[in-house]
LUMBATI-209757 format. One record per residue (C-alpha): x, y, z; residue in three letters. Coordinates in steps of 0.02 Angstrom, whole numbers, plus 50000, padded with zeros to 5 digits. Example, Ala and Ser with C-alpha at 12.3 -4.5 7.8 and 13.67 -1.06 7.14 Angstrom:
<sites>
506154977550390ALA/506844994750357SER/
</sites>
This chain:
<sites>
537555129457238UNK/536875130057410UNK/535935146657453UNK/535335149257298UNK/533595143557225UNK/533325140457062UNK/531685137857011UNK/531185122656941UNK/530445119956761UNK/528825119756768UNK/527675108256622UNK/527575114456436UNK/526145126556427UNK/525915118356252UNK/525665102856295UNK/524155107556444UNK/522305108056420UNK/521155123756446UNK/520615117456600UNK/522135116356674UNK/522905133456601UNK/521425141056693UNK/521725129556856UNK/523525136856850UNK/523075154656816UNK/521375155256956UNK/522695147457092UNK/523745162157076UNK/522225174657046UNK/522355185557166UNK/524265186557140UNK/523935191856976UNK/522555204057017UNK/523545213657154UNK/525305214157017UNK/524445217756836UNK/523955234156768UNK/522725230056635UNK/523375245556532UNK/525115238056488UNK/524295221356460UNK/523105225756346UNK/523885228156183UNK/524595213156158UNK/522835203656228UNK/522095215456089UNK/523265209055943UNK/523075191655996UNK/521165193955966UNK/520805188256120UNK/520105205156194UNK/519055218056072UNK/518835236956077UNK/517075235256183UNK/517885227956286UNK/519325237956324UNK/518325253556333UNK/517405242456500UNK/518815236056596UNK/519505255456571UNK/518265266256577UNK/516785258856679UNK/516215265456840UNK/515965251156948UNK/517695245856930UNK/518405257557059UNK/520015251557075UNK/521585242456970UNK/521385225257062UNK/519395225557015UNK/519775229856843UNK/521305216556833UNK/519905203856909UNK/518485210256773UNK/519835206756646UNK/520265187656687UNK/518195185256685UNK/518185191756505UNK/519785181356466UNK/519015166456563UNK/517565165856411UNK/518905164456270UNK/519465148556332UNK/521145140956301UNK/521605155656199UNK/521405170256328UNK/522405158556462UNK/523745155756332UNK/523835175156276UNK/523715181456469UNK/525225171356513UNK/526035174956367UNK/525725194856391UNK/526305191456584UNK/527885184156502UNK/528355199356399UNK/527965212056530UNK/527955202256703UNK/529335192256690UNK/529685188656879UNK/527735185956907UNK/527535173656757UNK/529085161956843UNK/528095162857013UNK/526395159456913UNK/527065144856778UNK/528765140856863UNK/529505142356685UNK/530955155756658UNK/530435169956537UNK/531175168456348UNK/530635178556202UNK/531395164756089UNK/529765165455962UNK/529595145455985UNK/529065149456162UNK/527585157956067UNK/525885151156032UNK/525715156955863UNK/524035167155920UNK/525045182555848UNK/526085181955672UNK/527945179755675UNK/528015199555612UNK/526845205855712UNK/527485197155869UNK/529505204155823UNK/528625220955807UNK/527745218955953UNK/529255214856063UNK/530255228455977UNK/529025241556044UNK/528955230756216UNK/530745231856228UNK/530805251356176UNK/529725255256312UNK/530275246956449UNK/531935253856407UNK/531425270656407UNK/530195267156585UNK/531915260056651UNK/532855278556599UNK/531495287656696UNK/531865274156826UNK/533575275956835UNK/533125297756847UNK/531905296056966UNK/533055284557086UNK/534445298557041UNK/533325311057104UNK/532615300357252UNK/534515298957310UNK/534775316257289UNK/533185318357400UNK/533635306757522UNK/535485316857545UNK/534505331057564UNK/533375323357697UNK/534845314357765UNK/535725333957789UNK/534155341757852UNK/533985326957993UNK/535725327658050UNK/535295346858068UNK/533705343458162UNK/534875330858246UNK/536245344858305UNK/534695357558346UNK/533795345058482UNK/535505341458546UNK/535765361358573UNK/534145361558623UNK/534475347258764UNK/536095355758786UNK/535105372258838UNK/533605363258931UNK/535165355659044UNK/535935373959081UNK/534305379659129UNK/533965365859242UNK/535775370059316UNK/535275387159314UNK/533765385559395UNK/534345375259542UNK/535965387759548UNK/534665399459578UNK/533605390959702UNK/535425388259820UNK/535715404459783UNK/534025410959863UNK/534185400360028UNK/535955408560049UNK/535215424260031UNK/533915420960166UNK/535155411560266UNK/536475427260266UNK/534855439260313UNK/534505428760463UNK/536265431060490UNK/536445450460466UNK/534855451060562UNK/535765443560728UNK/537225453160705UNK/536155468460718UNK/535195462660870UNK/536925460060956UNK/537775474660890UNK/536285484560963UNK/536695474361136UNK/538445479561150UNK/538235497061119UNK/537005496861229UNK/538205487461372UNK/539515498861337UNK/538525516461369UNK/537915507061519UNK/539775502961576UNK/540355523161521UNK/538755529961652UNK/539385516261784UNK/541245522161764UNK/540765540961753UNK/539455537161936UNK/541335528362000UNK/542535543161964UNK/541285554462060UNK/540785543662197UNK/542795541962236UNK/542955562062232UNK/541735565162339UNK/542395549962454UNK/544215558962441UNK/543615576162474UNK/542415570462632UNK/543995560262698UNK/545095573662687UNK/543885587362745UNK/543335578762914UNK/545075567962925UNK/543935552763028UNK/544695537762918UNK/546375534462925UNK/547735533262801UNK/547635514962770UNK/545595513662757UNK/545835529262614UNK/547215520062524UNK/546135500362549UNK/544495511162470UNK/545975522562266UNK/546325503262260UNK/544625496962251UNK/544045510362156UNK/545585510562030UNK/545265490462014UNK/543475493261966UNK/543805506061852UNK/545275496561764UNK/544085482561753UNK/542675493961681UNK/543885499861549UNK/544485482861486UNK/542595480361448UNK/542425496961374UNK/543885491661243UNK/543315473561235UNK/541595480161195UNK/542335492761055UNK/543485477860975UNK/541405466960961UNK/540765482860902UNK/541765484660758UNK/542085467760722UNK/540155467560699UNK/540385480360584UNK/541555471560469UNK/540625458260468UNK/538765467660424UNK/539945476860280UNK/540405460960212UNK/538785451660232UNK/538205465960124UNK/539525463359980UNK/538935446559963UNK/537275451459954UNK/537735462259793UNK/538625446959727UNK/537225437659743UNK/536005447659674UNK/536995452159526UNK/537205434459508UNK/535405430759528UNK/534735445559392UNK/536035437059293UNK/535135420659308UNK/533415426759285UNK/534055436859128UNK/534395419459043UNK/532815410859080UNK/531845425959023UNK/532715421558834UNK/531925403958868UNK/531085394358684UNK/529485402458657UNK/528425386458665UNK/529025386358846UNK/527695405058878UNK/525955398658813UNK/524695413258852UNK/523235420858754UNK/523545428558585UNK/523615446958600UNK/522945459258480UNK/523725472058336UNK/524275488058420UNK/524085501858317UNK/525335514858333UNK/524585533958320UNK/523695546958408UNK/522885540958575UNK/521145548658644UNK/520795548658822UNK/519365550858898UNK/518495546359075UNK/516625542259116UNK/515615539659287UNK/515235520859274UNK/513685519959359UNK/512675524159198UNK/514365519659075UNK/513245508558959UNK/511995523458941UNK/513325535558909UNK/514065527258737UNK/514005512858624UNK/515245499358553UNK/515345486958392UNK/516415474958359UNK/517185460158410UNK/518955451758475UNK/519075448358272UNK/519005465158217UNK/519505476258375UNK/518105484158503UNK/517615503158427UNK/516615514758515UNK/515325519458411UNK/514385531558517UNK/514685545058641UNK/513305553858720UNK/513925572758716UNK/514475580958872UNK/514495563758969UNK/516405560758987UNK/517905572159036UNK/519645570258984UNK/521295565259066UNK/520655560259223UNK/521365544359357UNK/520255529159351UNK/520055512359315UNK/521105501659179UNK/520305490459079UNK/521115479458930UNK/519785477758797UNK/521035476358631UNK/520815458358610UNK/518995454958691UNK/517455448858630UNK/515785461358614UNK/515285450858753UNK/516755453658862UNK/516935473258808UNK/515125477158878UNK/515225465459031UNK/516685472659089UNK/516285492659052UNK/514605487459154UNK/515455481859308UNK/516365500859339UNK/515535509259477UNK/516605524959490UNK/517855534059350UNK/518065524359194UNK/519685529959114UNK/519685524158898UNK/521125525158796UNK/520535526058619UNK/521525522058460UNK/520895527358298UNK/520745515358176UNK/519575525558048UNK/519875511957909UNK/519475496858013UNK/517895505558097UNK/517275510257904UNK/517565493657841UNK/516815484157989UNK/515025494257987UNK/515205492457791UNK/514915471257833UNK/513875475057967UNK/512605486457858UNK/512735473057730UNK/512355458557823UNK/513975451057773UNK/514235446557970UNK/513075451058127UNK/514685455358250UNK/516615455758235UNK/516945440558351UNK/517685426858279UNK/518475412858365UNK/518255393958383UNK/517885385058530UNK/517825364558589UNK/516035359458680UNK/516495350758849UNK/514405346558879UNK/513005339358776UNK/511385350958742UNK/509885346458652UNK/508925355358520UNK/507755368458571UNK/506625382658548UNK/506935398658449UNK/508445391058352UNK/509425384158498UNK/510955372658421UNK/511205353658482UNK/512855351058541UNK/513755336658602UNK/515445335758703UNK/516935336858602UNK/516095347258464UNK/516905359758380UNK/516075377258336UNK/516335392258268UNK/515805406358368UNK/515265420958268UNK/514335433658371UNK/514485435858584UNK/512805446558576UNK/511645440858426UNK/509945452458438UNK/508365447758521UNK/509345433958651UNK/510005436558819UNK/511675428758895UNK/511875418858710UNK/513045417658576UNK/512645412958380UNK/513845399458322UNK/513945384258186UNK/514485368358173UNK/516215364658084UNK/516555354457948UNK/517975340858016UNK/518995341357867UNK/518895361657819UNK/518385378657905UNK/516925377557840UNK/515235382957939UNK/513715369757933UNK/512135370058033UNK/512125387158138UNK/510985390258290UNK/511135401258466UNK/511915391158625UNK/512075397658795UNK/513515407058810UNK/514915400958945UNK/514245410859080UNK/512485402959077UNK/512755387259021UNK/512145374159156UNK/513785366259243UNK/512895350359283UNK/512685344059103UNK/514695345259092UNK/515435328659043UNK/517395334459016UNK/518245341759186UNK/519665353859137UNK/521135355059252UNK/522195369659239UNK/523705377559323UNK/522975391459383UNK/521595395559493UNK/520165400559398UNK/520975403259253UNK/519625406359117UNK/520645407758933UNK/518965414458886UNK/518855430559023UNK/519155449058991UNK/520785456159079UNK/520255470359200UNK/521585477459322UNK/521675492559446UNK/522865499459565UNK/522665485459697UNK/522585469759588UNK/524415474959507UNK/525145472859666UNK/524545455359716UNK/525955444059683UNK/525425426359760UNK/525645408359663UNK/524355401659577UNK/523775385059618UNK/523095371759520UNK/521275370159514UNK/519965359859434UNK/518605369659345UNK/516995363059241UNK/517295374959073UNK/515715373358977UNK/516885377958815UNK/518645380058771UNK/519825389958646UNK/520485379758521UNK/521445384658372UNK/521695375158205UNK/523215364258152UNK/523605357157960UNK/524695344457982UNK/525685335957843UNK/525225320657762UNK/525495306557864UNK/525415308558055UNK/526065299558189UNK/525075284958268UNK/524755283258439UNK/523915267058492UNK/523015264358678UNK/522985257758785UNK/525025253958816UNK/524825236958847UNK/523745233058689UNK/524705248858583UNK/526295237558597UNK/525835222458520UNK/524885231158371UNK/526155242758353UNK/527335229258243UNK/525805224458155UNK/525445243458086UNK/527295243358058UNK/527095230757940UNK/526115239057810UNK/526355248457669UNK/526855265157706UNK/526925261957895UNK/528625261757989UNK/528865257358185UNK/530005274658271UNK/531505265858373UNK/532865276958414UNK/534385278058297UNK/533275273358170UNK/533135282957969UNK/531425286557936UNK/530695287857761UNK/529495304357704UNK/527865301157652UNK/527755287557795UNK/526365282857942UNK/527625282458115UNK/527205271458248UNK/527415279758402UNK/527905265558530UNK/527405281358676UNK/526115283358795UNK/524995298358849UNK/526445309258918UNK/527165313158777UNK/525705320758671UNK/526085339558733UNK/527835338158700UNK/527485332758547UNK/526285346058488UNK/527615358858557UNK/528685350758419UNK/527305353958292UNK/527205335758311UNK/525085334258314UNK/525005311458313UNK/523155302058288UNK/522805295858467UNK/521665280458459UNK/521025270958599UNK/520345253758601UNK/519105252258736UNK/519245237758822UNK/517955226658899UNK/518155208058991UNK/517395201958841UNK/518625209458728UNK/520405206158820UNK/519735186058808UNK/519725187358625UNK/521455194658624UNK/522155180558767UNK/523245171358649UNK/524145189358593UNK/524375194158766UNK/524935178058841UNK/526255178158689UNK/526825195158734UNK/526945190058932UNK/525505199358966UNK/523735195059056UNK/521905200559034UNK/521975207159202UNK/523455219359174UNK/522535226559014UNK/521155231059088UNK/521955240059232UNK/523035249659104UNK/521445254159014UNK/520675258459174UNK/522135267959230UNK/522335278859055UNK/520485282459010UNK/520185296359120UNK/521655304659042UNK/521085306358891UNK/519915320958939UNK/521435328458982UNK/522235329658826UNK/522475345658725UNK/521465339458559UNK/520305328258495UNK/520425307958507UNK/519465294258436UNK/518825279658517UNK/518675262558465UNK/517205253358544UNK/517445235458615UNK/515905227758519UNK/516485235858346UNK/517635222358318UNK/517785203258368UNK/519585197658327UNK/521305204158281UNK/521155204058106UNK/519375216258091UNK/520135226658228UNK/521815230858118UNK/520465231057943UNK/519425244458068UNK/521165254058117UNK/521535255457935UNK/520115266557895UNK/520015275758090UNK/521885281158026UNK/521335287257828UNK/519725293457889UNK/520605306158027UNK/522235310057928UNK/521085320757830UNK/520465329957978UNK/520815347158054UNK/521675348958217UNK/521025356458354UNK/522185362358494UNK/521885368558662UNK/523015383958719UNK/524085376558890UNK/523255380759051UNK/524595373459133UNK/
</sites>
């Protein structure tokens, strides 16, 4: 019938030679190699005599042969010396248990018809033989059929869990929209705000006016009424005018005043018109402000992810000591231990040098280095004011490792090297940019302005090689490779918090800045098996992204698409998206493929295919380099010379993507 393909017969393996049984088996070697497992093979290749205990025991057991297709490979060579025989008996063996691969390999169909047989094995041995075959391929088919069962159950379960996720990022779009809504709700609502304050502020000015105008026009009227009585009483006291120039001048002066007092009353209707108005504009100003609190209430209850800052330290709840000291000899006057690890202690106090309960400065030292704790208590020139919390226990236990030489301090944190430093004297630690380190000690003895740290193993928190380094504050800014932008001006994530009286007030933005950090914070991140992939630059990362997808246990992410667990996804993305995704606990492998004139002409013939040019790859490799200092964690780099065409670039991003799936991830806390 059309559509289907049957295979056709292939020649009688009876009636063919030992050379050509081997022709037929070394053409499809590698087939063979990459679909056999010597184990399930070997029995019957043992009772056809064709294979012996020694040599079992070697393709099993020896070292060399570190892997099944090696062994499989090893086992053909041993076969290979046994001549027509060990052909006859392989394919035979590939018959019983390979069905589907002895068709593609002899284009015969399968049959366990004992003619079909060679006779290598007896006609009761062989019926055993396939009774046991049968028996256990039945029973690997039940734990098939169980373990499909409970892959489907699985999948439902991943299927339910997904369509969860699914219904949580649409409530979490849905909640991202209303604060966008909210915010710009808020932003109208603030230029109406300033827009009715210009508003009451001109009603004022002209209320002001008209009461003004109107005690002018009440003096004029009051002047008027006396100027006509004294008129009157002259006129009729010395009788000169006559009776008509009197009557011309209670006219005039009625007119004016008539005049004067519609003014008066127009005056008093703007007068309290402004005063209905100014009580109104002042109702909508509580309106608004009730409606803006109301706003700013929901965007304080934004996702936490959204608030990066510094991790802040244990407070202990209990009985609180304070005490004040005159900071100009504050280091003289007592003495700390610790670290940001284990808490700053005072260890110290030289008796009668501090009073208690007395104004001064405010210092945060809960969650500082040694380091930071004495820089900071030596920069108070009046009244230091510290609030102590006792924390007997802790203090006991951390001079207990101190005594011991367990550690030297109680600092502990872990830091990325933006800067390369060479070896030198007295223990000094060779660094390079993008190392990581763990710093153990702000203040190690018999150094000035260093810290003690080690090296970190890439694959555990483990400590290696261990040295001093110049700590940030004296490390020398020009030998800074990696610029660090942040969000705020001179933002160190590294600096003590110190605040007084004047400092809480100051309320201006922060701007963006660009600082050279000599080191940065960075915590640790275990991600599951099988991360993302992220492949740069774009132009290049979307033509090998279908070629990753097509390997085993690699899977291209489109939208609307299942996804398997246990699975490499291919991010089709570009740099943007890598701090979203670690907010999502998302951490991909970011590999970029430097690219070089020489190297875009080997990959012409791809990019011409995929209606791309040289030219535009390098400009998007140009273009996204310099970014890549900017990201949050670690990247690797794929030099241009390392590889010379498509096929040893993909063999190369094969091991780039085992080698750092085992690795730790290092994060940098958001300075934006």
């Amino acid at each position: 019938m059309a559509g289907e393909c049957v295979p056709c017969e292939g020649p009688d393996l009876k009636n063919m030679g030992e050379e050509e049984l081997w022709e037929l088996i070394n053409d499809n070697r590698h087939r063979i190699s990459l679909g056999v497992r010597p184990c399930i093979v070997i029995p019957y290749l043992r009772q056809a005599r064709v294979l012996t205990e020694m040599d079992e025991d070697e393709i099993v057991s020896c070292h060399n042969l570190t892997n099944r297709c090696m062994r499989t490979s090893y086992m053909l060579d041993l076969l290979r010396t046994q001549g027509r025989n060990g052909a006859v008996a392989l394919l035979e063996s590939l018959m019983i248990h390979y069905p589907t691969l002895y068709t593609q390999v002899t284009g015969r169909k399968p049959s366990t018809e004992p003619s079909r047989f060679s006779g290598l094995i007896k006609y009761s041995e062989l019926t055993e033989y396939l009774v046991r075959a049968v028996t256990g391929m039945q029973r690997e088919l039940q734990e098939a059929h169980r373990e499909a069962s409970r892959m489907t159950a699985r999948c439902a379960s991943l299927e339910s869990e997904i369509g969860q996720i699914m219904e949580q990022e649409e409530k979490s779009r849905s909640l991202q929209a209303d604060n966008e809504h909210m915010r710009r709700h808020l932003c109208s609502l603030q230029r109406e705000v300033t827009k009715l304050k210009d508003e009451k502020c001109d009603l004022y000015v002209r209320y002001t006016a008209a009461i003004e105008e109107k005690s002018a026009v009440n003096k004029r009227l009051h002047d008027l009424n006396l100027q006509v009585k004294q008129e009157f009483s002259t006129c009729s006291l010395t009788n000169h005018l006559p009776q008509w120039c009197i009557f011309c001048i209670c006219v005039q002066l009625m007119d004016q005043k008539e005049c004067l007092s519609l003014q008066v009353q127009q005056l008093t209707l703007d007068c309290n018109m402004h005063k209905q108005k100014i009580t109104m504009i002042h109702n909508q100003l509580r309106e608004l402000q009730a409606e803006r609190d109301k706003v700013l209430l929901s965007r304080t209850s934004a996702p936490p992810f959204l608030m990066r800052s510094r991790p802040k330290a244990i407070r202990i709840n209990g009985r609180v000591l304070s005490i004040s000291f005159q900071g100009g000899a504050l280091l003289s006057q007592l003495a700390v231990v610790g670290g940001n690890k284990t808490g700053v202690f005072v260890h110290q106090v030289t008796e009668g040098s501090y009073e208690q309960n007395q104004k001064a400065l405010r210092m945060v030292l809960e969650d500082s280095t040694l380091e930071e704790a004495m820089w900071a208590l030596g920069q108070v020139t009046g009244l230091c004011h510290l609030s102590l919390r006792p924390r007997q226990d802790d203090y006991e236990a951390l001079l207990q490792q101190l005594q011991s030489s367990e550690i030297s301090s109680g600092d502990s944190f872990y830091v990325r090297v933006n800067m390369s430093l060479p070896a030198g004297p007295n223990g000094t630690l060779a660094v390079s940019c993008n190392d990581i380190l763990h710093v153990t000690n702000t203040r190690p003895a018999g150094t000035e302005d260093s810290w003690h740290a080690s090296q970190v193993h890439p694959c555990q928190l483990l400590d290696l090689q261990s040295g001093t380094l110049p700590n940030y504050y004296r490390s020398n800014k020009q030998n800074a490779v990696r610029i660090v932008s942040t969000g705020r001006q001179g933002r160190n994530p590294l600096w003590v918090s110190v605040e007084d009286e004047k400092t809480k007030s100051d309320t201006s933005a922060p701007k963006s800045c660009v600082t050279l950090m000599p080191y940065t914070l960075v915590t640790p991140h275990y991600p599951p098996i099988c991360r993302p992939i992220l492949l740069l630059p774009t132009v290049l990362g979307r033509i090998l992204d279908k070629k990753l997808a097509g390997w085993q246990g690699f899977q291209l992410c489109e939208p609307g698409k299942k996804y398997c667990v246990g699975i490499h996804c291919v991010l089709p993305l570009g740099l943007d998206c890598v701090r979203r995704l670690h907010r999502a606990a998302i951490f991909p492998i970011i590999i970029f493929i430097s690219q070089t004139a020489r190297s875009a002409r080997k990959l012409r013939s791809k990019l011409q295919r995929h209606g791309q040019s040289e030219e535009q790859l390098l400009a998007c490799s140009k273009s996204e380099e310099p970014l890549l200092d900017k990201l949050p964690c670690l990247y690797h780099s794929v030099a241009s010379d390392s590889w010379c065409d498509q096929t040893s670039l993909l063999t190369s991003l094969r091991t780039i993507i085992w080698e750092e799936q085992k690795k730790i991830v290092w994060v940098e806390p958001d300075l934006w």
